[in-house]
C-alpha positions, -999 to 999 in steps of 0.1 A, spaced: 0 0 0 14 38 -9 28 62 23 8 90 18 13 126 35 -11 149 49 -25 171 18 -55 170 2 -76 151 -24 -107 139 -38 -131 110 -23 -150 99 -53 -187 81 -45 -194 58 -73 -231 70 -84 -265 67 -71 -281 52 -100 -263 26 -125 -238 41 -146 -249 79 -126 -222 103 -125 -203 100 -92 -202 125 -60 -169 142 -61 -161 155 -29 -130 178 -14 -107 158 7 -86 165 36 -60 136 37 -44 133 76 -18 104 77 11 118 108 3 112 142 -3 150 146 -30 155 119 -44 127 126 -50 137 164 -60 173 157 -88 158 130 -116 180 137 -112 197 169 -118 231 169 -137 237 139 -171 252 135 -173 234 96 -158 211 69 -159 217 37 -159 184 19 -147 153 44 -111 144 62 -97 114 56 -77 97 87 -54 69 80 -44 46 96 -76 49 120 -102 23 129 -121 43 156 -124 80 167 -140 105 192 -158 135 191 -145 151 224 -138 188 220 -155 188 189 -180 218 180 -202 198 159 -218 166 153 -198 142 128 -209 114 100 -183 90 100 -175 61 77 -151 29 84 -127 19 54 -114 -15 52 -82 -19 35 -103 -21 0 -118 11 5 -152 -5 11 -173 7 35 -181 -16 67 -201 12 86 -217 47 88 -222 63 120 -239 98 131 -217 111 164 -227 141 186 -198 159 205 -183 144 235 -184 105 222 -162 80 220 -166 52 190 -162 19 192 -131 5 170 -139 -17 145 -121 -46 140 -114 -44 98 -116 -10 95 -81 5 80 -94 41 76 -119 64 86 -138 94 69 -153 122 87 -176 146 72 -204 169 87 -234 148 100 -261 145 77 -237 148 46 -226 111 37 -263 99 33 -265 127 5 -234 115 -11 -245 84 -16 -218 68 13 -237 33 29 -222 -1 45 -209 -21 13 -201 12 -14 -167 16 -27 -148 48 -26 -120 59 -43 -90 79 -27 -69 104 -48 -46 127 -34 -42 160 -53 1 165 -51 6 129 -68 -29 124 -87 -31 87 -78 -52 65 -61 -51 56 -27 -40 19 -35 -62 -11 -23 -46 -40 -5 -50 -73 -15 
């Protein structure tokens, strides 16, 4: 799998509807310990989601606002969407390999359930987040 950096990127949502155009959507990419722990906190809004990887859990102490959050296994497949007020702490799960934050309410919009497939790219190199396996 690549080493990516803390940047930015796109998460792409394949489409609602067979061969629908997908949801692109602005993507802050946090891979250092540091990014990774500062996620959210502090802010009153996201524009577009943050990606944290490695993660397979997260909390929402400190946090301003209520968070969607989606699990990534190491395909990039979804394995669960939660809805997290401020001041929680989430369960890790088990396959999860990465985790997507976005504001609540959001991910249902784009399109972003248990079993969808999201693509990764990061905006510096223009590739993919590569899958394992």
């Amino acid at each position: 799998m690549a080493r990516w950096r803390d940047g930015r990127g796109e998460l792409t949502v394949p489409g609602r509807e067979p061969g629908g155009p997908p949801v692109r959507v602005p993507l802050e990419i946090a891979t250092s310990y540091r990014a990774r722990t500062k996620g959210l906190l502090g802010r009153d809004s996201l524009d577009g989601a943050l990606l944290l990887s490695p993660a397979n859990s997260v909390h929402t102490f400190r946090m301003r606002m209520p968070i969607d959050v989606a699990y990534l296994d190491r395909r990039l497949t979804v394995i669960a969407v939660r809805t997290m007020p401020p001041g929680r702490l989430g369960l890790p799960r088990v396959r999860a390999r990465h985790v997507v934050e976005a504001e609540a309410g959001v991910m249902e919009r784009w399109g972003v359930k248990t079993g969808t497939r999201v693509e990764i790219v990061a905006a510096e190199k223009g590739q993919r987040l590569e899958r394992e396996g």
